[in-house]
Jmol script that loads the backbone (N, CA, C; Angstrom):
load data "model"
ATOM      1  N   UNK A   1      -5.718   5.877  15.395  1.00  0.00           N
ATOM      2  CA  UNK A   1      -4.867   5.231  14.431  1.00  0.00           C
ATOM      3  C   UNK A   1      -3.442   5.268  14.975  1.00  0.00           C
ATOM      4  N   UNK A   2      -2.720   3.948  15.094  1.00  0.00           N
ATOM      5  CA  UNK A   2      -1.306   4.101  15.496  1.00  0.00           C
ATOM      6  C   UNK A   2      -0.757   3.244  13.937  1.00  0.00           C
ATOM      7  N   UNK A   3       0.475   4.111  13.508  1.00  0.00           N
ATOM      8  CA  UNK A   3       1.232   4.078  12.316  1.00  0.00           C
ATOM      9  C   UNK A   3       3.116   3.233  12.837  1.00  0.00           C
ATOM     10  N   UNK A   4       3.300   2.146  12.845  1.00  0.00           N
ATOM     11  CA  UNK A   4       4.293   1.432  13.076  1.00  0.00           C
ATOM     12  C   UNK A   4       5.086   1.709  11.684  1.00  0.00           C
ATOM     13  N   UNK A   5       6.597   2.397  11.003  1.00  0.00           N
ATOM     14  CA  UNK A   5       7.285   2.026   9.962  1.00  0.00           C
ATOM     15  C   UNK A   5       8.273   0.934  10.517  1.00  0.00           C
ATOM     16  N   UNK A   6       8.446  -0.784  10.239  1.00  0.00           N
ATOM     17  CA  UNK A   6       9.375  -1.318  11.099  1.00  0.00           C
ATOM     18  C   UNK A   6      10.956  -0.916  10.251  1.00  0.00           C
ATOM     19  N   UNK A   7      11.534  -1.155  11.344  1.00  0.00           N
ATOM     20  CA  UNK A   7      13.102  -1.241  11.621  1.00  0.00           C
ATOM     21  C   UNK A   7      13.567  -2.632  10.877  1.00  0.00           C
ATOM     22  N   UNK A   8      13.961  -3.354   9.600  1.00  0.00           N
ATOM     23  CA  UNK A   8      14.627  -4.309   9.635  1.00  0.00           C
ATOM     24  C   UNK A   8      15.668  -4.496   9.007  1.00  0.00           C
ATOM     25  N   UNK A   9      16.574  -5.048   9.186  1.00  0.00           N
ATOM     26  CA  UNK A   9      18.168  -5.580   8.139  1.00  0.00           C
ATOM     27  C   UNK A   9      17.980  -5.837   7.027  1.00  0.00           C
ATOM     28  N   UNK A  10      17.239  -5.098   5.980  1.00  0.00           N
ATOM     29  CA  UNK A  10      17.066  -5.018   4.705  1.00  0.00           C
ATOM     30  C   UNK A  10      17.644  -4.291   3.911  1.00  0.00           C
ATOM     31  N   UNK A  11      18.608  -4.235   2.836  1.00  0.00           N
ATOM     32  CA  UNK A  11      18.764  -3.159   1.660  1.00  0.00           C
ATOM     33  C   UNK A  11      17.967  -2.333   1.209  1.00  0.00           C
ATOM     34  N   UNK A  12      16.449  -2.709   1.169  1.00  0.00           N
ATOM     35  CA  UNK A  12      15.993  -1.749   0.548  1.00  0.00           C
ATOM     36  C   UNK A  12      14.567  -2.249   0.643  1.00  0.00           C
ATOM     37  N   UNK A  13      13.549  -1.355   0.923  1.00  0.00           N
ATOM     38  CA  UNK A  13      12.205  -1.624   1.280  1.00  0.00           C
ATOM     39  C   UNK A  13      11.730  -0.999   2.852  1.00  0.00           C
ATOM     40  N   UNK A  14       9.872  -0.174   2.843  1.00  0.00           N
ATOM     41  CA  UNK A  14       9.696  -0.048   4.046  1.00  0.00           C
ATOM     42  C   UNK A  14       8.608  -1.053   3.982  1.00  0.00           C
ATOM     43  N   UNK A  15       7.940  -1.275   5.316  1.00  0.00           N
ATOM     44  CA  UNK A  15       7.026  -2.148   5.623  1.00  0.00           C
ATOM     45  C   UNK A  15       6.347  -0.950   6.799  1.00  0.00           C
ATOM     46  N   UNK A  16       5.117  -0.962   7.149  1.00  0.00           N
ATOM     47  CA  UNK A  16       4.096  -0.436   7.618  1.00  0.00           C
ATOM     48  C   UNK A  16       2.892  -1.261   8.169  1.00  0.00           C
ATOM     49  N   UNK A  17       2.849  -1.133   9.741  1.00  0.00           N
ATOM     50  CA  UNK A  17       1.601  -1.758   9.775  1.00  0.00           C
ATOM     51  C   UNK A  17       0.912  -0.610  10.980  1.00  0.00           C
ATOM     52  N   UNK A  18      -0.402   0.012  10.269  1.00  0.00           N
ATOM     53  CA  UNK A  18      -1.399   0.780  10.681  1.00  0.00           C
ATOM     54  C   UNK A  18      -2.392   0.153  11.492  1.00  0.00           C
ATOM     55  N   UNK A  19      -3.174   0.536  12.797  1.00  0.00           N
ATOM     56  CA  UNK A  19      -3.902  -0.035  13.433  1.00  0.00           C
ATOM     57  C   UNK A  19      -4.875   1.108  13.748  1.00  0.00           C
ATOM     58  N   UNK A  20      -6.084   0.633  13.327  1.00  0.00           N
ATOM     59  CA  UNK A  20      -7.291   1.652  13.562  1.00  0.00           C
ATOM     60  C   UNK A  20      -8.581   1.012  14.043  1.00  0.00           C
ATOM     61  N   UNK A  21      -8.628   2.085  15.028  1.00  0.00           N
ATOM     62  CA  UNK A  21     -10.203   1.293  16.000  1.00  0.00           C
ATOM     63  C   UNK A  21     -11.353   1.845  14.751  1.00  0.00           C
ATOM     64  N   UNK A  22     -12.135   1.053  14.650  1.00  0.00           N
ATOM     65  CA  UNK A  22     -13.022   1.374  13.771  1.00  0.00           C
ATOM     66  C   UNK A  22     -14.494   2.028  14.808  1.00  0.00           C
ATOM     67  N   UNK A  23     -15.555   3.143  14.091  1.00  0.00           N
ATOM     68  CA  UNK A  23     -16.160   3.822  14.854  1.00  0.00           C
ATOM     69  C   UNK A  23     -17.551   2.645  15.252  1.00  0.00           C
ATOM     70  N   UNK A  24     -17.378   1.725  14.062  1.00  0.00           N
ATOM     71  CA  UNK A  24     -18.628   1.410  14.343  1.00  0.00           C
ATOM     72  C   UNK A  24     -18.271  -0.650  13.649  1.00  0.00           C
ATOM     73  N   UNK A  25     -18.857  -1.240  14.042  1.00  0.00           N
ATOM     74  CA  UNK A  25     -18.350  -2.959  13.683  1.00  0.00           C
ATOM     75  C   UNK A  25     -18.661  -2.830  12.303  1.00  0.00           C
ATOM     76  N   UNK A  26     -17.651  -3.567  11.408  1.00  0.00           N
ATOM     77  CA  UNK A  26     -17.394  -3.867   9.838  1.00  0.00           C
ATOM     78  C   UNK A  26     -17.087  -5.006   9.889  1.00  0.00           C
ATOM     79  N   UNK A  27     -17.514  -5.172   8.427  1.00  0.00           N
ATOM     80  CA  UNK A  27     -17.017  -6.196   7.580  1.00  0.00           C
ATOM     81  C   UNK A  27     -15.741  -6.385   6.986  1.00  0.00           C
ATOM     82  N   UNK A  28     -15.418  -7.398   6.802  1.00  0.00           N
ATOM     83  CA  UNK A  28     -14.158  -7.404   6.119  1.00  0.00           C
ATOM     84  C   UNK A  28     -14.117  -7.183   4.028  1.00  0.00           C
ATOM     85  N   UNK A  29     -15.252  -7.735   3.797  1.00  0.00           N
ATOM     86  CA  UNK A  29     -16.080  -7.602   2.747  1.00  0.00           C
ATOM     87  C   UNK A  29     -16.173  -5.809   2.217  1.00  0.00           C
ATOM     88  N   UNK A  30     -16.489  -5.225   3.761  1.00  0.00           N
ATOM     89  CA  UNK A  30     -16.826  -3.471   3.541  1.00  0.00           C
ATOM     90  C   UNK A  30     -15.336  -2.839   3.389  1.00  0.00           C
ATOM     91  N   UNK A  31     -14.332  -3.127   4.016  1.00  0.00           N
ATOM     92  CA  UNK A  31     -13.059  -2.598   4.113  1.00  0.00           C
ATOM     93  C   UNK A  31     -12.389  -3.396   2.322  1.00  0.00           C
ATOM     94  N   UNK A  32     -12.713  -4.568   2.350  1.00  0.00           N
ATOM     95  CA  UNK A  32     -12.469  -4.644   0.964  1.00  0.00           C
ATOM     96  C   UNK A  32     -12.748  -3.931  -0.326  1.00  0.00           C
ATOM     97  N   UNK A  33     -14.165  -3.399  -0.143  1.00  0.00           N
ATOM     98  CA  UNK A  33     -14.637  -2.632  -1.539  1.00  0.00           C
ATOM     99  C   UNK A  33     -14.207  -1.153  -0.964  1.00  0.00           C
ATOM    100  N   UNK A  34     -14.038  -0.702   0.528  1.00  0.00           N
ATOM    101  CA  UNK A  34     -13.762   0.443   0.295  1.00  0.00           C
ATOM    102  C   UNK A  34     -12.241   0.938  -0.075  1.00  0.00           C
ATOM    103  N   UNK A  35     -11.406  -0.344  -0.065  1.00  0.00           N
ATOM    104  CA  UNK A  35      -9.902  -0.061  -0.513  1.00  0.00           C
ATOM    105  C   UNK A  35     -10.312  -0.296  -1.996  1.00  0.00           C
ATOM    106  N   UNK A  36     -10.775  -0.966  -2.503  1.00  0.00           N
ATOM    107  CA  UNK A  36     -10.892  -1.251  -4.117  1.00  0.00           C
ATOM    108  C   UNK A  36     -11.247  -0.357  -4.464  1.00  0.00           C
ATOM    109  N   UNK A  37     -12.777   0.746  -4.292  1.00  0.00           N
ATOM    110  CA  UNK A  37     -13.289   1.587  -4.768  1.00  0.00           C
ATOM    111  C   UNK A  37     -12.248   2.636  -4.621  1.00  0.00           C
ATOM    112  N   UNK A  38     -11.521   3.058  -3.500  1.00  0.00           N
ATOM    113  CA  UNK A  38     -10.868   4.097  -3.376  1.00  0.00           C
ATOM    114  C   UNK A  38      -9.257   4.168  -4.535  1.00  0.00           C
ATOM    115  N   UNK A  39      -9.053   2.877  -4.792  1.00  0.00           N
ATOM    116  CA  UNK A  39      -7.813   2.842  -5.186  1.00  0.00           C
ATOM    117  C   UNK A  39      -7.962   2.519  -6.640  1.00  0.00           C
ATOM    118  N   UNK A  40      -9.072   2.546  -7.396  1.00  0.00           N
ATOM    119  CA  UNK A  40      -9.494   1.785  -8.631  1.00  0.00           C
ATOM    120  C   UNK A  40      -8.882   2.593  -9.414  1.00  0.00           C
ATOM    121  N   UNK A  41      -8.367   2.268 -10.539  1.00  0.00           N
ATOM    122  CA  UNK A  41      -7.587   3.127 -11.411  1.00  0.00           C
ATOM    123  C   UNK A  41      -6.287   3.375 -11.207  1.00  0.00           C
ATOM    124  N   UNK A  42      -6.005   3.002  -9.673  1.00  0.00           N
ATOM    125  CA  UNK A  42      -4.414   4.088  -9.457  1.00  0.00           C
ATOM    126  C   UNK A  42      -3.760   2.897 -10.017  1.00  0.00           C
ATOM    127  N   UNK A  43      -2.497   3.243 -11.065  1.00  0.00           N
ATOM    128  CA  UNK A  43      -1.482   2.201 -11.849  1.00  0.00           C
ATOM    129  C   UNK A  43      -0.843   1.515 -10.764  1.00  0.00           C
ATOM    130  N   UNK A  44      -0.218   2.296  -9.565  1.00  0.00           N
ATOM    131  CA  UNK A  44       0.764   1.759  -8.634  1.00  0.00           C
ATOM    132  C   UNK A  44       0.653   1.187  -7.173  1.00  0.00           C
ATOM    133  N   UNK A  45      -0.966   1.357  -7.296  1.00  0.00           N
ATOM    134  CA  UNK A  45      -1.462   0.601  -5.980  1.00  0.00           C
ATOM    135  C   UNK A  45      -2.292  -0.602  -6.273  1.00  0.00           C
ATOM    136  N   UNK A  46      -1.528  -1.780  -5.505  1.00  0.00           N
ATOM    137  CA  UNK A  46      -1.942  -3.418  -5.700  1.00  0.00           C
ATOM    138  C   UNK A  46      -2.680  -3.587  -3.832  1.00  0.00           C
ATOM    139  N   UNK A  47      -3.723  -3.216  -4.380  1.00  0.00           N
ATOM    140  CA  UNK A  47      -4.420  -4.380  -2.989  1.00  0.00           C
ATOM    141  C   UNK A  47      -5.302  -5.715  -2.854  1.00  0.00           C
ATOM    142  N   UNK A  48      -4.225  -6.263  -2.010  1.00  0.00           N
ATOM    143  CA  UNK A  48      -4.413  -7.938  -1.350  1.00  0.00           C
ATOM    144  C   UNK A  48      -6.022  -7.974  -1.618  1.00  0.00           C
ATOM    145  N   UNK A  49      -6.119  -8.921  -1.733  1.00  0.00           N
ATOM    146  CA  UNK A  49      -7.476  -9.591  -0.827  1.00  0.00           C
ATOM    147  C   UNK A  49      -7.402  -9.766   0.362  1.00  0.00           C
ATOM    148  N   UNK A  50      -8.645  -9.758   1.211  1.00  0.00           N
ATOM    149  CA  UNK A  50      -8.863  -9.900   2.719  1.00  0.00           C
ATOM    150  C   UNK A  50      -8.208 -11.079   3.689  1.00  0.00           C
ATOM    151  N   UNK A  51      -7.416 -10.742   4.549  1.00  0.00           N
ATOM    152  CA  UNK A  51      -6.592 -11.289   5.089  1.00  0.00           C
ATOM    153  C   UNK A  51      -5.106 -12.232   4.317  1.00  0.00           C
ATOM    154  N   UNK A  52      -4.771 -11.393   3.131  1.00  0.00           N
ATOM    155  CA  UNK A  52      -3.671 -11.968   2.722  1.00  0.00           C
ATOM    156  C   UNK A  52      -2.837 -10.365   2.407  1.00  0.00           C
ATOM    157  N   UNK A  53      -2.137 -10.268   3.401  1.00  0.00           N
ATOM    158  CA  UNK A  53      -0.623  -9.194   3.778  1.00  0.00           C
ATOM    159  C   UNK A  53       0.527  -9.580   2.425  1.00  0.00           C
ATOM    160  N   UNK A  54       0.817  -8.079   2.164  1.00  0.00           N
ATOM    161  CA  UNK A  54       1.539  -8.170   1.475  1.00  0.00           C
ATOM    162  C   UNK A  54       2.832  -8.343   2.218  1.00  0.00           C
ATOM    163  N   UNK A  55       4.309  -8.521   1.600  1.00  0.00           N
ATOM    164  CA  UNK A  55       5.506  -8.779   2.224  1.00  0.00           C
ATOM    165  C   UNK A  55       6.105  -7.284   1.274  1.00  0.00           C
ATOM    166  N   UNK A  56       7.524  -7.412   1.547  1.00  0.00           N
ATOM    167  CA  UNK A  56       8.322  -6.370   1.287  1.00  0.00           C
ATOM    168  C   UNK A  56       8.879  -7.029  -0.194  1.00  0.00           C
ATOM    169  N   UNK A  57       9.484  -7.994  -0.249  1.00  0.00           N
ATOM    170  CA  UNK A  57       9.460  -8.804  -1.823  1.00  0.00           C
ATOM    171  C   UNK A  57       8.671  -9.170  -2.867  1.00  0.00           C
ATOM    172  N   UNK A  58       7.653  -8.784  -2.337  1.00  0.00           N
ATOM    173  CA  UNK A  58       6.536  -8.366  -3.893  1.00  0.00           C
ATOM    174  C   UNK A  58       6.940  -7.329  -4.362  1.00  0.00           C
ATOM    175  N   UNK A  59       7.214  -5.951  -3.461  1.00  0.00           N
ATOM    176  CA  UNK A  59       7.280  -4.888  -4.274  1.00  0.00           C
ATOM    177  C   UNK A  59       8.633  -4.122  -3.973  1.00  0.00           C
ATOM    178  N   UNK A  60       9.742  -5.090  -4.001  1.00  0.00           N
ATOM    179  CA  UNK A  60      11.446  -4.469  -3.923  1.00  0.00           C
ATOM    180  C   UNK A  60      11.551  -4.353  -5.731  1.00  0.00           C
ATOM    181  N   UNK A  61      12.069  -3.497  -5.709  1.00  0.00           N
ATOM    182  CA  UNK A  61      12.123  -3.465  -7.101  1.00  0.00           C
ATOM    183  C   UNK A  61      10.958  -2.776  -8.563  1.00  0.00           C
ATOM    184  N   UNK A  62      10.014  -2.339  -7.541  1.00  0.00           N
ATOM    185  CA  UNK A  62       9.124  -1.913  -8.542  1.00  0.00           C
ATOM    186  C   UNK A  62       8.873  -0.804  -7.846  1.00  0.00           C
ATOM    187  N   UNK A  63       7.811   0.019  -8.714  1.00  0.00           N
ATOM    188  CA  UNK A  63       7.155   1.004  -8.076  1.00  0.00           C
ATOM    189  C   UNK A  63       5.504   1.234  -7.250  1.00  0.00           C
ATOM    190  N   UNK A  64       5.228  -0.371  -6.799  1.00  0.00           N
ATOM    191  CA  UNK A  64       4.277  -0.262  -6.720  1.00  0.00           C
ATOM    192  C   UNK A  64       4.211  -0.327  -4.991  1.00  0.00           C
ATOM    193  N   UNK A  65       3.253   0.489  -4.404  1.00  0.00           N
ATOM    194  CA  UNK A  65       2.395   0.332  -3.001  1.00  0.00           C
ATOM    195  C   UNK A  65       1.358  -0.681  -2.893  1.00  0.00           C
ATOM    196  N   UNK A  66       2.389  -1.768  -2.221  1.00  0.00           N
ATOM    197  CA  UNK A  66       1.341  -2.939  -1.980  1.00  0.00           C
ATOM    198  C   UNK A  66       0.699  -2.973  -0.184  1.00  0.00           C
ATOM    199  N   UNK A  67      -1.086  -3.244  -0.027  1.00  0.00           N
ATOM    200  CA  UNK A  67      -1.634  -2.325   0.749  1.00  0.00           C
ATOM    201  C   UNK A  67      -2.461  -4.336   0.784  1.00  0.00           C
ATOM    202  N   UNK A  68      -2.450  -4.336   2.070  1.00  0.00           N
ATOM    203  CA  UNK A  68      -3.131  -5.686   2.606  1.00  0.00           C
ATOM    204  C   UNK A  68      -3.702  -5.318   4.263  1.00  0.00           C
ATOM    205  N   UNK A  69      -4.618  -6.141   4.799  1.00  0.00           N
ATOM    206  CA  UNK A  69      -5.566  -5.624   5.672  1.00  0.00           C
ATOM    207  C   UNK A  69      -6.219  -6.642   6.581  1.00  0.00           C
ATOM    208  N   UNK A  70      -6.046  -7.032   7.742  1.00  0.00           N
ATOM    209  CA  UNK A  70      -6.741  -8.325   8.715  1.00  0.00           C
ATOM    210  C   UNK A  70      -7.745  -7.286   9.542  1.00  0.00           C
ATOM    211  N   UNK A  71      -9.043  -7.758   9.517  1.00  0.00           N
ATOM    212  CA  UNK A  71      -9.819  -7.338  10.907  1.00  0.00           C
ATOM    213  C   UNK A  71     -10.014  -8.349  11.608  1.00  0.00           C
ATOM    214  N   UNK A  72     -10.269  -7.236  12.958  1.00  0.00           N
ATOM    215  CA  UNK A  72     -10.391  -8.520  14.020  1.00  0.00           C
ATOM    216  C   UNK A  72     -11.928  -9.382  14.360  1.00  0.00           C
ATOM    217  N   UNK A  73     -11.791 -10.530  15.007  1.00  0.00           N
ATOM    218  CA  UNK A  73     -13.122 -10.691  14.560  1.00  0.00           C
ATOM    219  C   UNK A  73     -14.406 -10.039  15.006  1.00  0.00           C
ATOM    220  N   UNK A  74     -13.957  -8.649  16.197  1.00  0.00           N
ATOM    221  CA  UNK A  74     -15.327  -8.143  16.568  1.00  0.00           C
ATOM    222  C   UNK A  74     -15.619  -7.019  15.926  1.00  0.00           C
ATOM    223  N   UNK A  75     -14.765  -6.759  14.472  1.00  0.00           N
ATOM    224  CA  UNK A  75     -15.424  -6.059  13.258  1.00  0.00           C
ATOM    225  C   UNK A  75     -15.067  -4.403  13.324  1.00  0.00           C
ATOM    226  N   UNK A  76     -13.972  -4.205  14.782  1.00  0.00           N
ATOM    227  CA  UNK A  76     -13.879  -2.688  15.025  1.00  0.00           C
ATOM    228  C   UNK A  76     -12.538  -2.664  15.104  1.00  0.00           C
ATOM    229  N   UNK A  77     -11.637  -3.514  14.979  1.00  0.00           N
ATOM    230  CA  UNK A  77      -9.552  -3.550  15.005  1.00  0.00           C
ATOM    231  C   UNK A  77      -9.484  -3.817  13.549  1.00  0.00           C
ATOM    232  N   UNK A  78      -9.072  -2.382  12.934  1.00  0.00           N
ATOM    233  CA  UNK A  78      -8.754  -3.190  11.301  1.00  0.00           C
ATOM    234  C   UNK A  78      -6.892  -3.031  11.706  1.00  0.00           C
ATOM    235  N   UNK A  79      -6.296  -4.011  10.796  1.00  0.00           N
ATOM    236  CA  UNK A  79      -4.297  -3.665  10.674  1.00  0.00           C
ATOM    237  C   UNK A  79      -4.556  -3.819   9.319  1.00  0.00           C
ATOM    238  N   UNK A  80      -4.046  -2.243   8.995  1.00  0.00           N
ATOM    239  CA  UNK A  80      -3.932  -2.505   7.339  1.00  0.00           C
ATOM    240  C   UNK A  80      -1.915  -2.736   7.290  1.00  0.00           C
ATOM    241  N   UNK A  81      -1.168  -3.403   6.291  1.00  0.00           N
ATOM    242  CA  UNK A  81      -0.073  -3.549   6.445  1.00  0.00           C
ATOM    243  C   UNK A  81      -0.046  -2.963   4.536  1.00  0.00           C
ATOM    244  N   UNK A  82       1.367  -1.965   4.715  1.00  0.00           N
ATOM    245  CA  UNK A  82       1.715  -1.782   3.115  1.00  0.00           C
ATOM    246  C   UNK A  82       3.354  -1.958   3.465  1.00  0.00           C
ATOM    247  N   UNK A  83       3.296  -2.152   1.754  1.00  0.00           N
ATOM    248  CA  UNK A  83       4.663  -2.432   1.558  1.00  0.00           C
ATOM    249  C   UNK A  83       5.562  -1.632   0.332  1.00  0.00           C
ATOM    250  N   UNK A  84       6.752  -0.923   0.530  1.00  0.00           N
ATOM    251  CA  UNK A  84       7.211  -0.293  -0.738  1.00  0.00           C
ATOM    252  C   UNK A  84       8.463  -0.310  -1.037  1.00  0.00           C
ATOM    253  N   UNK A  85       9.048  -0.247  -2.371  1.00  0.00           N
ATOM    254  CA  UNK A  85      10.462  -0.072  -2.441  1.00  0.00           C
ATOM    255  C   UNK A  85      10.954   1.326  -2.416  1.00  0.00           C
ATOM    256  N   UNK A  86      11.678   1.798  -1.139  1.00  0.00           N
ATOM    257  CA  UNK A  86      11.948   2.924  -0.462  1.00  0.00           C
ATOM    258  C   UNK A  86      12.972   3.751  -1.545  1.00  0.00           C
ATOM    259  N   UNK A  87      13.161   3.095  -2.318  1.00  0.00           N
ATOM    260  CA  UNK A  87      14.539   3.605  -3.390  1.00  0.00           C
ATOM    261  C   UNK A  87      13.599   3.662  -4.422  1.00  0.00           C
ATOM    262  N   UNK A  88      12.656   3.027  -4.771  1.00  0.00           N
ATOM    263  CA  UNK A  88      11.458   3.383  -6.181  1.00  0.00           C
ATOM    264  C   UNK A  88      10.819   4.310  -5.960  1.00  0.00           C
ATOM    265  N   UNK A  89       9.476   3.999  -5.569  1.00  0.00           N
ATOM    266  CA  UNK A  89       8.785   4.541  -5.049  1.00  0.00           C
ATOM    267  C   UNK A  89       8.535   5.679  -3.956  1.00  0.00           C
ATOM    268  N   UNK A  90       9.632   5.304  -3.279  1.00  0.00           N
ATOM    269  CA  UNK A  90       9.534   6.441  -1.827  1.00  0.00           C
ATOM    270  C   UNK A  90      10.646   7.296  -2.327  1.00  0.00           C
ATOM    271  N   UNK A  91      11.091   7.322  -3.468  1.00  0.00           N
ATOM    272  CA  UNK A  91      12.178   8.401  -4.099  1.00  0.00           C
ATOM    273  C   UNK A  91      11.837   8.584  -5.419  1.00  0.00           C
ATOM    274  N   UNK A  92      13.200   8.076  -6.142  1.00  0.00           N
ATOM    275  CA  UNK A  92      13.502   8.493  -7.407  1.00  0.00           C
ATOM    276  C   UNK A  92      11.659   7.929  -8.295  1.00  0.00           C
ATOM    277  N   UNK A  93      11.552   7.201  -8.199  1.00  0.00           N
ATOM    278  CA  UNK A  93      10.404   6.501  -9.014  1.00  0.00           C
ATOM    279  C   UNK A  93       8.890   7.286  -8.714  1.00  0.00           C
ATOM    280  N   UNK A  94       9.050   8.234  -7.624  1.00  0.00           N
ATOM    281  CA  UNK A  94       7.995   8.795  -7.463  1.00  0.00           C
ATOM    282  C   UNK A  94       8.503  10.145  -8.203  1.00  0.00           C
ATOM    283  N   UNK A  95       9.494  10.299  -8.148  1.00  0.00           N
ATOM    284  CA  UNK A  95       9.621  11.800  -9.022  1.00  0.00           C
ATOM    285  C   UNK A  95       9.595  11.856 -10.337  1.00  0.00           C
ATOM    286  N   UNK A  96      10.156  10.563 -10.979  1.00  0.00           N
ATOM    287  CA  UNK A  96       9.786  10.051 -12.512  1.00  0.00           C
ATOM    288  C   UNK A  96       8.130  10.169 -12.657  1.00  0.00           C
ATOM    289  N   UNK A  97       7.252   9.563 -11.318  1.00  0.00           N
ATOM    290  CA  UNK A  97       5.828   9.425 -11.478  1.00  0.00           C
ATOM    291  C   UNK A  97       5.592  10.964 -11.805  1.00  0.00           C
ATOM    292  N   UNK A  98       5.984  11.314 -10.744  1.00  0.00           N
ATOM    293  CA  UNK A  98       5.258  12.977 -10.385  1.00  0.00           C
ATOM    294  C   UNK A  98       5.701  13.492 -11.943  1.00  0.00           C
ATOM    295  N   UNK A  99       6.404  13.706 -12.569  1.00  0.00           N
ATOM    296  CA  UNK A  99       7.585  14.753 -13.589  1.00  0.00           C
ATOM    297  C   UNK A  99       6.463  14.163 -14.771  1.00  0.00           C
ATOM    298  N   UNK A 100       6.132  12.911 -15.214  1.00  0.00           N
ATOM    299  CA  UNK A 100       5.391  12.073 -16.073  1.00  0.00           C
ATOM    300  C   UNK A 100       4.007  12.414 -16.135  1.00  0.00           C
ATOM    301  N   UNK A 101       3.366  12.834 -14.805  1.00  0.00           N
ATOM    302  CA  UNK A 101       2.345  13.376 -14.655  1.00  0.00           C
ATOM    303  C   UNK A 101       1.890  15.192 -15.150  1.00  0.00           C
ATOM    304  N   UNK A 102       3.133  15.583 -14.538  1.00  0.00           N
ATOM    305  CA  UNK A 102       3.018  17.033 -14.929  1.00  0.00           C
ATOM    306  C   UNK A 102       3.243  17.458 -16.481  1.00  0.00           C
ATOM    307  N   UNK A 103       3.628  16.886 -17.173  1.00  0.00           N
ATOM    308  CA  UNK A 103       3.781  17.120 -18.555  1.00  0.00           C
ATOM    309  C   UNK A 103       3.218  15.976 -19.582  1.00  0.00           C
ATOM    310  N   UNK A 104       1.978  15.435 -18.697  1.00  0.00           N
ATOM    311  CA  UNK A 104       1.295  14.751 -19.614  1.00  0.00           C
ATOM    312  C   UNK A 104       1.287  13.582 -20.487  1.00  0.00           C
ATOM    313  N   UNK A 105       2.680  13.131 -19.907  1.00  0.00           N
ATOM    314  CA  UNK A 105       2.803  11.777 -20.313  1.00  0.00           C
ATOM    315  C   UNK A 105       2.485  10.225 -19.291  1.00  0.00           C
ATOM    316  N   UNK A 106       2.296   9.568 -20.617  1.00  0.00           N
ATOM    317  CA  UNK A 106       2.067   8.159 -19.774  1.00  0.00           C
ATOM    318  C   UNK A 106       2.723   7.940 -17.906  1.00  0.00           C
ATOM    319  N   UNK A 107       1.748   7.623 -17.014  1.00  0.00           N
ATOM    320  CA  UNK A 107       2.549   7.904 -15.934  1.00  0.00           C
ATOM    321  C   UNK A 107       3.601   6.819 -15.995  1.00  0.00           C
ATOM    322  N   UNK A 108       3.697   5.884 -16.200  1.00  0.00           N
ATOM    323  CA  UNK A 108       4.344   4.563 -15.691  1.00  0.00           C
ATOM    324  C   UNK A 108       5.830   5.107 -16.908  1.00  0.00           C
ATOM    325  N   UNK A 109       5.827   5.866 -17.864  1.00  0.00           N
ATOM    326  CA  UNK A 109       7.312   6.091 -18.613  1.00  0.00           C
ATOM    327  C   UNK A 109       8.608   5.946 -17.968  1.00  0.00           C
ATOM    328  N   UNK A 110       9.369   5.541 -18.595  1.00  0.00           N
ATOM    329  CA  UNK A 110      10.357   4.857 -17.507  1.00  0.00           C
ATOM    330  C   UNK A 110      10.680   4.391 -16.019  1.00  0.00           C
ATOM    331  N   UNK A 111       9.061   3.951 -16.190  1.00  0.00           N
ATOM    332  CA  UNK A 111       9.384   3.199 -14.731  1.00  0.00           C
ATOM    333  C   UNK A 111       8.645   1.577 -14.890  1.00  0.00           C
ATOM    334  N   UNK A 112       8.877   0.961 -16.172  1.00  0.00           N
ATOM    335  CA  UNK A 112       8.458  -0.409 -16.251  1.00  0.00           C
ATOM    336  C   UNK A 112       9.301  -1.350 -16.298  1.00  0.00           C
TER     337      UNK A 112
END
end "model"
wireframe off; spacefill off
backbone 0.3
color backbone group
């Protein structure tokens, strides 16, 4: 697995694109249900459908981890790409999450 965070002239937002040899040839179909199944329920994670990448302007401004994914076509190069607002989410908005969690309230409380 090689983990790229890019470098760009933005105010605010990271972008991520992950590259993993897969052990054995997949589907794109299989990497789909296994991000759905894995992520089902979580309030703040939005994942793409297969071969549609999220950008950094879906999720400037919110608190959500947006998580999109191309394989290659010989079923063993997956690039998963996520996207977050580094000032929400990758800070203050995760400590509102975390603080919301620990005392039992609604997680999303002041962060809608």
């Amino acid at each position: 697995m090689i983990f790229t965070p890019h470098l760009l002239p933005i105010p605010r937002g990271i972008l991520s694109t992950i590259y993993v040899h897969l052990k054995r040839e997949t589907t794109a179909d299989e990497i789909q249900c296994c991000f759905q199944d894995f992520y089902q329920g979580k309030r703040w994670i939005r994942v793409f459908p297969a071969s549609s990448l999220p950008e950094i302007q879906f999720s400037v401004h919110t608190n959500y981890c947006d998580l999109g994914f191309c394989l290659a076509r010989d079923g063993r190069r997956l690039v998963v790409v996520s996207c977050l607002d580094n000032l929400l989410k990758g800070a203050a908005g995760q400590a509102v999450q975390n603080m919301n969690l620990m005392y039992g309230w609604d997680e999303a409380e002041g962060l809608q």
